[in-house]
Each structure stands twice: as structure tokens, then as C-alpha cells.
N, C-alpha and C positions, 0 to 999 in steps of 0.2 A: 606491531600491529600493521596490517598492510590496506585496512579498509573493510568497505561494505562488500561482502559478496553473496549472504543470503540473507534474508528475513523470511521466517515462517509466522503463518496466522493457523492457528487453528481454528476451524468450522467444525460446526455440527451437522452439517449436509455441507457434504462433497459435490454433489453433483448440481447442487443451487449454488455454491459456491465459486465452484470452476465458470460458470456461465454469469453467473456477478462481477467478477475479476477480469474475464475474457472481454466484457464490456467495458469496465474502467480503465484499465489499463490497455486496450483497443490490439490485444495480441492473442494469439491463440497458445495454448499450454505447448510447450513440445515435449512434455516424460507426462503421459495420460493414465493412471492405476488407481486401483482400488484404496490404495494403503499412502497413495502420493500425487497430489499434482505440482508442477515445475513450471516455471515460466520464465523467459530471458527475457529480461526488462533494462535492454539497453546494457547487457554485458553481465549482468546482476542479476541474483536469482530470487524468486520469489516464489515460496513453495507453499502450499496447501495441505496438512493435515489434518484425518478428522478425530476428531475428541469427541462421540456424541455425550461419552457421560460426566465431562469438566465441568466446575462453574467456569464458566466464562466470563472474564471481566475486561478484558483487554489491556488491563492498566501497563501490564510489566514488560512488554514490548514498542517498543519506540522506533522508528527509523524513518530516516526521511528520502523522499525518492525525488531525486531532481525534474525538475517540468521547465518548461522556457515561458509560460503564461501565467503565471499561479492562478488568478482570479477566473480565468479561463475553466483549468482543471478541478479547482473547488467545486466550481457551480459545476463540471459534469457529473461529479462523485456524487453534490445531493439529489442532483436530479436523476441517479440510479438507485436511489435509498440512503444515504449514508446520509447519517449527521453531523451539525457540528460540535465540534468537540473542543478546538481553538479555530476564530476568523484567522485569514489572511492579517498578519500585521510583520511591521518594520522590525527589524533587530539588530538593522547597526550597516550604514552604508547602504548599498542598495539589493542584500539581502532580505527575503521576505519567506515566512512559512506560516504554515498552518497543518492544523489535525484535523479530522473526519473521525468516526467511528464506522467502521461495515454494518450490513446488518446482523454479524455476528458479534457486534461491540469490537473487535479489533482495531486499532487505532493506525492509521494509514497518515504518514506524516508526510506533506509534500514544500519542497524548499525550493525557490529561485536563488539563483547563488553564480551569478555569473564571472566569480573571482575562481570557482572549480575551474581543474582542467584536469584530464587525464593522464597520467604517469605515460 
């Protein structure tokens, strides 16, 4: 295994999507289509699928996106729509993470973890 290098969420609007995403994550898509959107998020991809006719439940996707503020990033996700899903808490040293939901139910996992380093 060599790591994280993409997470997909599936939406059922793409084009609410891409402009919900574009906002939270403060980047704009760089691969823009009907059938995909892409985003580099810090080396890492995060891509956009639509599924208009899935149940959507988000449960069975997990990952978590490094941030350097956690409590910072939580409150901007809900103050974009997102719920929560798990608060901000402790997990052992001074690692911290938390879940959200999109408003597509997607689960957006974000971790402080300043023991990571890059290869």
C-alpha cells in the first residue's frame, strides 16, 4: 500500500457539487466534465462522481484530509451546509479528527496529525 491518493464522493448534482467542494476545500477542479470532476487537494485527489439514481448513504467511504486548524475547518464545512457527523475530538497525543456529512451525505473526514510527513 503506498497511501491516500484519491477519494471519490458521489453526488447527485454535479454542477451543485463542484461549487460546494470548490468552496470547502478553497481550490478550483483542474479535470472539469460531465461524467467527472478532479481536484488536487494538496498532491491528493478528490474526485466528483454523479450517481443521480444511488441511495446515497455515505457510510462506506471514509478518509481523512489533513488541515493544520481542525476546529478552524469543521466550523467552515458547516457553515457551507455540512453536518456533523463526529465533533472535533482527541485520539491519542496530539492528534485530532472529525467527520462532517456534505449535503449529499458523503462523509468528509478531516485530521490534524502533525506526526505525518511526506515520503
Amino acid at each position: 500500500m503506498l497511501g491516500l491518493r484519491t477519494t471519490i464522493y458521489r453526488v447527485t448534482d454535479l454542477v451543485e457539487a463542484k461549487a460546494w467542494y470548490t468552496k470547502a476545500f478553497e481550490v478550483k477542479p483542474y479535470f472539469d466534465e460531465l461524467f467527472y470532476v478532479g481536484f488536487n487537494i494538496g498532491g491528493y485527489e478528490l474526485g466528483l462522481l454523479p450517481d443521480e439514481g444511488a441511495n446515497i448513504n455515505g457510510e462506506n467511504v471514509l478518509s481523512y484530509w489533513g488541515v493544520e486548524d481542525i476546529q478552524k475547518t469543521y466550523q467552515h464545512l458547516l457553515e457551507l451546509g455540512a453536518t456533523t457527523h463526529e465533533e472535533p475530538n482527541n485520539v491519542g497525543g496530539e492528534l485530532m479528527v472529525a467527520t462532517v456529512k456534505d449535503p449529499w451525505k458523503n462523509i468528509i473526514g478531516i485530521i490534524y496529525n502533525p506526526y505525518f510527513k511526506l515520503p
